[in-house]
C-alpha positions, 0 to 999 in steps of 0.5 A: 509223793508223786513223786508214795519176794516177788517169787509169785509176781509171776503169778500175780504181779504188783504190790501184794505179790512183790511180798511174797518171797520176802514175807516167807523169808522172814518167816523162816529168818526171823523165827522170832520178834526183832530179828538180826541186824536190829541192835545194831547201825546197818550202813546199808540203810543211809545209802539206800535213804540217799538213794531213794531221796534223790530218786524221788527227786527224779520224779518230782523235778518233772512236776516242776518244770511241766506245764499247769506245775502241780496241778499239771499232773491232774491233767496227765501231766505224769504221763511217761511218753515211751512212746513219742517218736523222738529221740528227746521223748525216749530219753525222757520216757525211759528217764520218767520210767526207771523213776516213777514210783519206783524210789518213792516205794523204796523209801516207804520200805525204809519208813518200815525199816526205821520204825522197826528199829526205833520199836526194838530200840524202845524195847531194850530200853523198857521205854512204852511204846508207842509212847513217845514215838506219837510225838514223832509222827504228830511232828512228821505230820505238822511238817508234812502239813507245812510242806504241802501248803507252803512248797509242794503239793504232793509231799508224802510226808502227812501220809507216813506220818498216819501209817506210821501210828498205825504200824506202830501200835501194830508192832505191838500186837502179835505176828498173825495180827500184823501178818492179817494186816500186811496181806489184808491191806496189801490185796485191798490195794491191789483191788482198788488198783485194777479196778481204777485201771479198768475205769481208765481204760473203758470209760475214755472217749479217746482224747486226752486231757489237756492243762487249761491256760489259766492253770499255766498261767498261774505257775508260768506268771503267778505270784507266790501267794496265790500258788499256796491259796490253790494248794489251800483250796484244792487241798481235797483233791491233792491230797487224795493220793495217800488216802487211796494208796493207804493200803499200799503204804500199810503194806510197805511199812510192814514189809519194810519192819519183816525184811529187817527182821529177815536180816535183808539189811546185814553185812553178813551171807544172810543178807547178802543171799536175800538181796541177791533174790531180792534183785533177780526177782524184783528186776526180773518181775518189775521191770517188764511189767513196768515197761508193759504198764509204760507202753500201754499209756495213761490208762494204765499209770496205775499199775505202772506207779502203784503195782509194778514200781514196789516189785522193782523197789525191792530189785533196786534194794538188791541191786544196791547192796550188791553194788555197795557191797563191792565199794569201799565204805569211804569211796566218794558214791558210798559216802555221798550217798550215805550223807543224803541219808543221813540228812534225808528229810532236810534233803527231801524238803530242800529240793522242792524248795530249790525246784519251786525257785528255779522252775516257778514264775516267781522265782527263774521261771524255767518252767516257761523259759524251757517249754518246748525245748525238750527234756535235756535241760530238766534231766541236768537241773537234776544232776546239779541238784542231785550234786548239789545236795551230795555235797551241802550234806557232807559240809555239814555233817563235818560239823553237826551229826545231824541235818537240820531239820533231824536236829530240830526235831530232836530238840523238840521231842526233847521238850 
């Protein structure tokens, strides 16, 4: 993860008002359990899974190439530096800005989606539910477990793999319990959030906290072997985030699970209509509080990664059905990006394993070889892996409907 309706964020900004407009447009869409668009593929959806894969790569290929690498973020590594007087440290800070948090937030909505469709998948078919699908999630958690211990400290996975059960025994229950559910956990997270906000702000003496060499070293110089026995030993610590942030995550999903069911996703007025909200108000909303949130600096990381980025994950779902809505289905972005999605937890987990190649000690080095020679270099390895993956997905679903480790998992679930 560090890369983990907005109508009344005016009111009161963050992740349980980015709900709002949305909770009351499902209300009055859906009318009824499984609504509009369940039943069916929504294209929309793979293009927006490739997008937000590739945009967490945004956030993650600077932990990479920081200095102290993984543990570098908690020392304020993830700092978005708006405010450097340099035209390097804008373009970074605004590059860091759009990213952070922002698309992480926007496949969380997706997790929620998914669920949701597999729920009313299971339901036509009299398949129990949850049933099976706990044998997804324990997979999901054992390859999220994997991830983190032997590539990437801060994969998000383990934690979607804990909120997923939860929402779905939850999709069972009725309306008003999941709608308790949604809000109840939405405004926990919003507390938790301010009040880690106010520590920040007024429990600093003012000087900032710096990555110690041997943290460095270990990343710069380190032997494989030793980076997974730091992950193992400080495995408490890193992986903290999804604990705190579970309100958040219980939030999304759900929020996710009402926007399929409001019709957001379809290719018909209805969905068009709600993305067209969705983007005014989500962008509008989002991105001055994310900017407010930047310039205030570190002490308010928080409320710009956890507050605003789910306002503006729900602008960037409209902004990208408006823009694919005006692309041909077979244009080069449309499908690229829709390849990516269709192959998301094989892409997801191959960037950081190409980011730990290029950027680690063991491996290139760039990290150290770069340091001090600002962000230009950092921001065109994302493009070339953004490229990258783009096209190793479209190679091989010419061949295999499904990305490798989708297919593994269905060959296990199978048994």
């Amino acid at each position: 993860m560090v890369d983990s309706g907005v109508v009344g964020a005016a009111h009161a900004p963050g992740a349980v008002a980015a709900g709002q407009w949305a909770s009351r447009q499902a209300d009055r869409a859906a009318g009824r359990e499984g609504g509009r668009g369940a039943g069916k593929r929504l294209p929309l959806l793979d293009v927006l899974r490739g997008v937000a894969i590739l945009g967490t790569l945004m956030t993650n290929v600077w932990i990479f190439a920081g200095a102290g690498g993984e543990l570098g973020i908690l020392h304020g590594g993830m700092e978005t530096p708006l405010r450097d007087g340099t035209v390097g440290g804008a373009a970074e800070g605004v590059f860091r800005m759009l990213a952070d948090g922002k698309f992480l937030s926007l496949l969380t909505i997706l997790f929620g989606v998914g669920l949701a469709i597999q729920f009313e998948s299971a339901r036509r078919r009299g398949t129990p539910w949850p049933g099976p699908y706990k044998w997804r999630a324990l997979f999901l958690f054992a390859e999220g477990t994997v991830h983190f211990v032997l590539v990437f400290a801060w994969d998000v996975l383990m934690g979607y793999a804990v909120t997923a059960l939860l929402v779905a025994w939850s999709l069972t229950r009725t309306e008003r319990f999941r709608k308790i559910l949604m809000w109840g956990q939405g405004a926990l997270h919003l507390t938790l959030m301010l009040l880690g906000t106010w520590l920040l702000a007024s429990g600093g003496d003012g000087t900032k906290d710096t990555v110690g060499p041997e943290t460095v070293a270990l990343y710069a110089e380190g032997s494989y072997g030793e980076q997974v026995l730091v992950r193992l030993q400080n495995a408490f610590v890193l992986r903290m985030e999804p604990v705190l942030t579970f309100g958040l995550l219980v939030f999304l999903f759900l929020l996710g699970v009402r926007l399929l069911r409001a019709g957001a996703f379809g290719d018909d007025a209805r969905g068009r209509a709600l993305r067209a909200r969705m983007l005014r108000w989500g962008l509008g909303a989002g991105l001055p509080l994310t900017v407010a949130a930047g310039l205030g600096g570190g002490d308010y990381v928080l409320i710009e990664r956890y507050v605003a980025a789910p306002v503006v994950a729900l602008g960037l779902i409209g902004l990208i059905g408006a823009l694919v809505d005006r692309a041909r289905e077979s244009s080069w972005a449309v499908a690229g990006f829709s390849a990516v999605g269709r192959c998301a937890l094989s892409c997801y987990v191959l960037q950081n394993v190409l980011c730990m190649l290029l950027f680690y000690g063991f491996g290139l080095g760039l990290a150290a070889r770069w340091a001090g020679d600002g962000p230009w270099a950092v921001m065109g390895v994302w493009a070339g892996l953004s490229a990258l993956l783009v096209g190793l997905a479209t190679l091989w679903l010419r061949r295999f409907a499904q990305g490798p480790l989708e297919t593994v998992q269905k060959k296990l679930l199978r048994r």
